[in-house]
N, C-alpha and C positions, 0 to 999 in steps of 0.2 A: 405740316403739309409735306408729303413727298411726292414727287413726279410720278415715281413707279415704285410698284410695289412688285417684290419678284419672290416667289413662292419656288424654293426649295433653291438650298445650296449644294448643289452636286454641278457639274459642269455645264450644264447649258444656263442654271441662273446666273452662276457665280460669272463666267466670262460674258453674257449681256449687263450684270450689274458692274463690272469693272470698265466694258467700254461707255455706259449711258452715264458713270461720273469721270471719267477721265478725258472723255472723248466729247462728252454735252456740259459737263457741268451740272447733271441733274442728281437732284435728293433722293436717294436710293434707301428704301429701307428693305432689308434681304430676310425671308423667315425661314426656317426648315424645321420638322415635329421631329429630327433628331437631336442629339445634345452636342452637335459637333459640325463643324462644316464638311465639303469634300464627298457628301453623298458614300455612293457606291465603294469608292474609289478612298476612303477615308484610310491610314493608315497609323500608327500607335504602339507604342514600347509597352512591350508586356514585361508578366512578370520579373521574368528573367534578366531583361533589358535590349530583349530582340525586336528588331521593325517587322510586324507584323501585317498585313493586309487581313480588316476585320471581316471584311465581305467577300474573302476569296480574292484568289491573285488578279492584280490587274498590270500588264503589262503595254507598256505604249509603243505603237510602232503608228506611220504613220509616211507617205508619198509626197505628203504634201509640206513643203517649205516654207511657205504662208503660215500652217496651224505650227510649225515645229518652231519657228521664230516668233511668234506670237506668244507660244509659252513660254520659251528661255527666256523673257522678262523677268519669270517670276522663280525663275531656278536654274541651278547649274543641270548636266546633266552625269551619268556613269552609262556611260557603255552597256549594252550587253545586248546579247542575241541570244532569245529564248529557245531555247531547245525542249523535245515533250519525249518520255518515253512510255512505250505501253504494254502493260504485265500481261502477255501471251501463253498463255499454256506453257506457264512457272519461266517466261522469259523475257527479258525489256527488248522491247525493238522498237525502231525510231517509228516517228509519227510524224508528218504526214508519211504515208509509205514510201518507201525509196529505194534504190537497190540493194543499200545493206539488210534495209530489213526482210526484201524477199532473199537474199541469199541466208541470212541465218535460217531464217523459218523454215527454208524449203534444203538447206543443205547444199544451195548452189553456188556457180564462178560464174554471174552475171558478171562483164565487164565492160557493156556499152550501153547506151542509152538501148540502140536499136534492138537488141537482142528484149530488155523487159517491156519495150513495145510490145516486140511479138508473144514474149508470155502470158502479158496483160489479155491481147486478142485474143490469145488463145481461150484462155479463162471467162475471159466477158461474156453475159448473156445477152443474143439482142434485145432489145425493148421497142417495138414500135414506137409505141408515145410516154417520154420522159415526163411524170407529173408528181411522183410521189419519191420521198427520199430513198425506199429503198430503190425504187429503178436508176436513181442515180447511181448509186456506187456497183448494183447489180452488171450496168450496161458499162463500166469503167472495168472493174477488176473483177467480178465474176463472183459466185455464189460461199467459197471459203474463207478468201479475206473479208468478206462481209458480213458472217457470222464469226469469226475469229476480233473482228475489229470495231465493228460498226453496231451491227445488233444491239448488240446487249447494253451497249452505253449509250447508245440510243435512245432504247427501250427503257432506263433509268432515269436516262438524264429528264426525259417528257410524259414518261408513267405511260406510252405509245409505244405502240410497234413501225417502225421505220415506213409501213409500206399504207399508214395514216396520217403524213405527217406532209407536208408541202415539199418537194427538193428542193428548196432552197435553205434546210437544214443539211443536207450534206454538201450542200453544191459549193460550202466553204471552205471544205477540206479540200484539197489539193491531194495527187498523186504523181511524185515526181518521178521521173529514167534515172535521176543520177545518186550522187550519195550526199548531195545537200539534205542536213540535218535541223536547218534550222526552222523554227517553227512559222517565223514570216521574212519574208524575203523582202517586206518595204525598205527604202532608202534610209530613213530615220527607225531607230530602233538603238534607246535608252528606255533610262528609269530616273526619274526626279532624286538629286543625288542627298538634295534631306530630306525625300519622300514627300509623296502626296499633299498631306495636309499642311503640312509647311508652304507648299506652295499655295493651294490654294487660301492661306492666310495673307499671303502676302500679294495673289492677286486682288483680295478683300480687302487689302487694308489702305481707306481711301477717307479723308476727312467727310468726304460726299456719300458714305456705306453706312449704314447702321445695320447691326444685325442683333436678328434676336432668335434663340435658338427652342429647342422644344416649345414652338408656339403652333398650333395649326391656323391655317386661316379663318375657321368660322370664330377662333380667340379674341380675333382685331378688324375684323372684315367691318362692323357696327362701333369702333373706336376710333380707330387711326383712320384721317381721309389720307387717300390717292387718288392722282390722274388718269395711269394707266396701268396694268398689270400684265407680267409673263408669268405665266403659268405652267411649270413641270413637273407635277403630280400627274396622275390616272385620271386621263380623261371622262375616264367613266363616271370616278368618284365627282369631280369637277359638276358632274349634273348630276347629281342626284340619281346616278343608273337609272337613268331614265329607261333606256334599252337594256338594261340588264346585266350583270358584271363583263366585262371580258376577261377572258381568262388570262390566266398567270403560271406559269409552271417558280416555283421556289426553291430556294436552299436553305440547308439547315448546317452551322459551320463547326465543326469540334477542332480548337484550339488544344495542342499539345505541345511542351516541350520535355524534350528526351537530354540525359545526362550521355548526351555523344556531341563528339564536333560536328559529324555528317549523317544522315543517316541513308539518303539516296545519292545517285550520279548527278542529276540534273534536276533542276526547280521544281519542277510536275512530272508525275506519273499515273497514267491514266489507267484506270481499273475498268476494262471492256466484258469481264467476264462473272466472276460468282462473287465478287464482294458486297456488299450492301452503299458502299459509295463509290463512288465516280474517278474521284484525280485525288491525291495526296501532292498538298503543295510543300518545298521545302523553301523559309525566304532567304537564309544567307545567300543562296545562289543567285536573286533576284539584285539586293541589298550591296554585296561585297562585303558586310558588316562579320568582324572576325569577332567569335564567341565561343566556348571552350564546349559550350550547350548549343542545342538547335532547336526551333521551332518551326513544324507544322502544323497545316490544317486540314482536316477530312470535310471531303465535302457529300453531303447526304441531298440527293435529289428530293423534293417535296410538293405536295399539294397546296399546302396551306404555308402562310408564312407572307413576308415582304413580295412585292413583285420585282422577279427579273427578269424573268424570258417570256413574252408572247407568242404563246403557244401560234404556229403558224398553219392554220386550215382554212378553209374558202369561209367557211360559216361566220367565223369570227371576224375576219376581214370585215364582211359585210355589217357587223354589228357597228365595229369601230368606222366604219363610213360613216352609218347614219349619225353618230357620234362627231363627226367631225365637219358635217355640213351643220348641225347644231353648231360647231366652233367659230365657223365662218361667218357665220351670221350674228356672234358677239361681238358686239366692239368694245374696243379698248380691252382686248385680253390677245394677248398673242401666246400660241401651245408651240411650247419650246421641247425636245428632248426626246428621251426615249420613251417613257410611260406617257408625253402628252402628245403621241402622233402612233403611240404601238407600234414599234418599229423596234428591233437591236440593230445596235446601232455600235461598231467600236467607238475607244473613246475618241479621235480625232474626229470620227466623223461627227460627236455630237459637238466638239468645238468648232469643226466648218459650220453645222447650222446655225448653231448662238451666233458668229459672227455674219453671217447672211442673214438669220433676221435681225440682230441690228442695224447693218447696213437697209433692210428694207424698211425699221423701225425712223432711221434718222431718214430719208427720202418722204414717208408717212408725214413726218411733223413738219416737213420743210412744207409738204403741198398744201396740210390743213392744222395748224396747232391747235390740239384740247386744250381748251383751260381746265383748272381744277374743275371739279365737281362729287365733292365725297360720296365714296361706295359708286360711283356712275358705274362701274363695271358689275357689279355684286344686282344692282334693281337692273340691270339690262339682264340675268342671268336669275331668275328667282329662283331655278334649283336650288342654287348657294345655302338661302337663306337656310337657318338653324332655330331651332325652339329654342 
């Protein structure tokens, strides 16, 4: 008999399964249909003996003091401040833009914030109504840095043209006045100093956890009883796409290491223009890990593949509604995460939501406690079932 059953070990399960046994004393069994914990976010000594990120770089930064203390439970941390450079007509210039990169590009002695205001002005295009990502960057810095920067790694990274795409795809990137390089300015801004998975082992590892790995839920959903279940998978798949897939834009990841200690300046290098992939990650620079070799990753935008990024247009939105009023109306399943609310989400932000909806989950059981009732959630939800 377990209290909950929590479906997928990437961050939003794994930190409600650590508080609902450390914090309730409840019997947790954890599944994920990978062979490893840590989701996304999983990281791994490769060949060679380099810390790897298998899903592409994940970098934690984070405002909030609550999710950063919350994780140094389960790890130390290392310093660092992400820096991004982007391969410009054969040249690296910083990213988000800032005044060194307009003075390389353009050949200038910008020396005040006020002076690349006025350049900016100069260059921006008006936009009456700001709705599509290219109007964002169009009405900010003007029609050349936007095909020199934006475009085309845009248009890769979503299989989209920027001026299809909701602005709230660009309206993340930042464009600074000064010569701050760093890629987030949050307060907290480390990396898990034995990496990822190590941590999230050690957030898992609770005599009240059980975990079982490459299992999917239709495996155990008619085996194992539960009380109640959080669920961060694709809401879609969760019902049986009822309304129809939502979409996904995917990655495809080529693991390399090269017989050099270095092979770039700084951890990622963004490809905006004619290469077939997006960003080239290097990890020593992430790691601090001293290796005489180096490994990166190429990252290949795709159709098909795992979901990462929800594709953001009106249309889709409204799928994932109707999707989600279906959700509301399940009980005893709470949609945790980024694929169970279709949302990106960084990674702090998906550890604020796990620990607010626990918080909302412990408030639930104080006003009305389930008792057991095997599968209750699975015959409240008959898309579930499986042949």
């Amino acid at each position: 008999m377990f209290d909950w059953l929590i479906v997928g070990a990437g961050f939003a399960g794994s930190v409600i399964a650590e508080r609902l046994a450390s914090q309730c004393g409840a019997q947790v069994l954890v599944i994920d249909k990978r062979n490893h914990v840590g989701g996304n976010a999983y990281d791994r000594y490769d060949e060679a003996g380099i810390l790897i990120h298998q899903y592409g770089p994940h970098i934690f930064h984070t405002n909030s003091a609550r999710i950063f203390d919350y994780l140094s439970q389960f790890t130390a941390w290392r310093a660092y401040e992400h820096r991004v450079l982007s391969r410009v007509d054969a040249r690296l210039l910083p990213i988000p833009i800032n005044r060194t990169t307009l003075n390389e590009l353009y050949g200038l002695r910008l020396s005040t914030a006020e002076e690349v205001e006025r350049l900016l002005a100069a260059r921006a295009e008006p936009v009456e109504h700001v709705r599509t990502a290219e109007d964002v960057v169009l009405s900010q810095v003007g029609r050349d840095l936007y095909e020199k920067f934006f475009r085309g790694y845009t248009l890769k990274q979503w299989g989209l043209a920027p001026s299809e795409l909701d602005k709230s795809v660009t309206a993340r990137v930042p464009v600074r006045t000064n010569t701050d390089d760093r890629y987030f300015n949050d307060t907290y801004q480390a990396m898990p100093a034995g990496g990822y998975t190590r941590m999230f082992e050690r957030m898992l590892r609770h005599k009240s956890i059980k975990i079982m790995l490459q299992t999917e839920l239709r495996d155990i959903q008619d085996v194992i009883p539960f009380r109640r279940m959080v669920y961060t998978g694709p809401i879609d798949e969760f019902f049986d796409y009822r309304f129809g897939k939502l979409p996904y834009r995917s990655l495809r990841f080529e693991h390399v290491t090269l017989p050099e200690e270095w092979h770039q300046p700084v951890g990622v290098v963004n490809y905006p223009q004619d290469e077939p992939y997006t960003r080239v990650t290097e990890y020593k620079h992430l790691t601090g890990q001293s290796h005489p070799h180096t490994s990166l990753t190429f990252e290949y935008p795709a159709d098909a593949g795992d979901p990462y990024y929800p594709i953001p247009r009106p249309e889709n939105q409204q799928r994932y509604k109707a999707y989600e009023r279906l959700a509301n109306a399940t009980p005893n399943v709470e949609f945790v995460g980024r694929l169970a609310t279709y949302r990106y989400y960084n990674m702090d932000q998906v550890v604020g939501q796990a620990l607010a909806s626990f918080k909302r989950i412990v408030e639930q059981e104080a006003a009305a406690p389930q008792p057991y009732a095997r599968h209750r959630a699975v015959e409240q939800a008959p898309a579930l079932r499986r042949a």
